[in-house]
C-alpha positions in Angstrom: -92.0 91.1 153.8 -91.2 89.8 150.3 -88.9 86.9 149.5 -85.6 88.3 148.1 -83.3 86.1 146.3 -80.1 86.2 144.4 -78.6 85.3 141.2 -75.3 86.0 139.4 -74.7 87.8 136.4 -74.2 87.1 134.0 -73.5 83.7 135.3 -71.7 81.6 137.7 -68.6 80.8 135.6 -68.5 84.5 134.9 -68.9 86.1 138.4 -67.2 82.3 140.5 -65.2 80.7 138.1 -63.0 81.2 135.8 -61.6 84.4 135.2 -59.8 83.9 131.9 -56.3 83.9 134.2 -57.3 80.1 135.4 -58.2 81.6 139.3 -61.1 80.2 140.6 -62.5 80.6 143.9 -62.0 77.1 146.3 -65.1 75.2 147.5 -65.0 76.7 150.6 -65.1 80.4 149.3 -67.7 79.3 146.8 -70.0 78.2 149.6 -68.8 81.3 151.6 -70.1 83.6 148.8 -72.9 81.8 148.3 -73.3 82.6 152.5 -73.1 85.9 151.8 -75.4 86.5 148.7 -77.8 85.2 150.8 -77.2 87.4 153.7 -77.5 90.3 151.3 -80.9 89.3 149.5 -82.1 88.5 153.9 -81.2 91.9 154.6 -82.6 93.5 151.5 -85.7 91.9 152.2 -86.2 93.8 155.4 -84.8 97.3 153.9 -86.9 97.6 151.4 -90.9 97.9 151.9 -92.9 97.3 148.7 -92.1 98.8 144.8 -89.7 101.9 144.8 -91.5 104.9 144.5 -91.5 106.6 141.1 -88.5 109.2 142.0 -86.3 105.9 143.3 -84.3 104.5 141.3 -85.2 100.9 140.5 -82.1 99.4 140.9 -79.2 100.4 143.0 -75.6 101.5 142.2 -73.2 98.7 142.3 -72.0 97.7 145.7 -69.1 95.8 147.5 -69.5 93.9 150.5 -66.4 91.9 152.0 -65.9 89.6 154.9 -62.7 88.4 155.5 -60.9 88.0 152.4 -63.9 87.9 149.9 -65.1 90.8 148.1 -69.1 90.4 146.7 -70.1 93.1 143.9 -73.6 93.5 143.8 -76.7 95.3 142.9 -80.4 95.4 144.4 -83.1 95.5 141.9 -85.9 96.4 143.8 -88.4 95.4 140.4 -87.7 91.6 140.9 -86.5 91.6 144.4 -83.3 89.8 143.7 -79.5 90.8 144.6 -77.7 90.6 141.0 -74.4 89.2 141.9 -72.0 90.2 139.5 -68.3 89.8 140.7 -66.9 87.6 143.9 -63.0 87.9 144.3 -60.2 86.3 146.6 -56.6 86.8 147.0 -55.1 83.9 144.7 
């Protein structure tokens, strides 16, 4: 099993903080994300086996997952094994 991690893209003010419209997630959505991303890159780990095969794609379309009132937009990239993080959202 390999060590999947996660990252945001194309950074953390970008996909966290501020949105241009001054709404940033709270503290305790920030570390509820962060709960999640790493849920995702833990359960990633276990899905996938090894490199993709050649007719796999490398990278996955982009996903949503949402618990309670956060929404998490993601990819896999099974190339570096990491869960590219690129939009978290709350109700403001």
């Amino acid at each position: 099993m390999s060590e999947w991690t996660w990252e945001y893209a194309p950074d953390a003010d970008h996909v966290v903080g501020d949105k241009g419209d001054g709404a940033n997630l709270s503290p305790e959505d920030m570390a509820e994300a962060e709960k999640i991303d790493q849920e995702l890159a833990d359960a990633a780990s276990v899905r996938y086996l090894g490199p993709p095969r050649y007719e796999e794609p490398a990278v996955s379309r982009l996903k949503s997952y949402a618990r309670g009132l956060l929404i998490v937009w993601y990819q896999e990239d099974r190339r570096d094994d990491v869960i590219v993080v690129v939009r978290v959202t709350a109700p403001w």
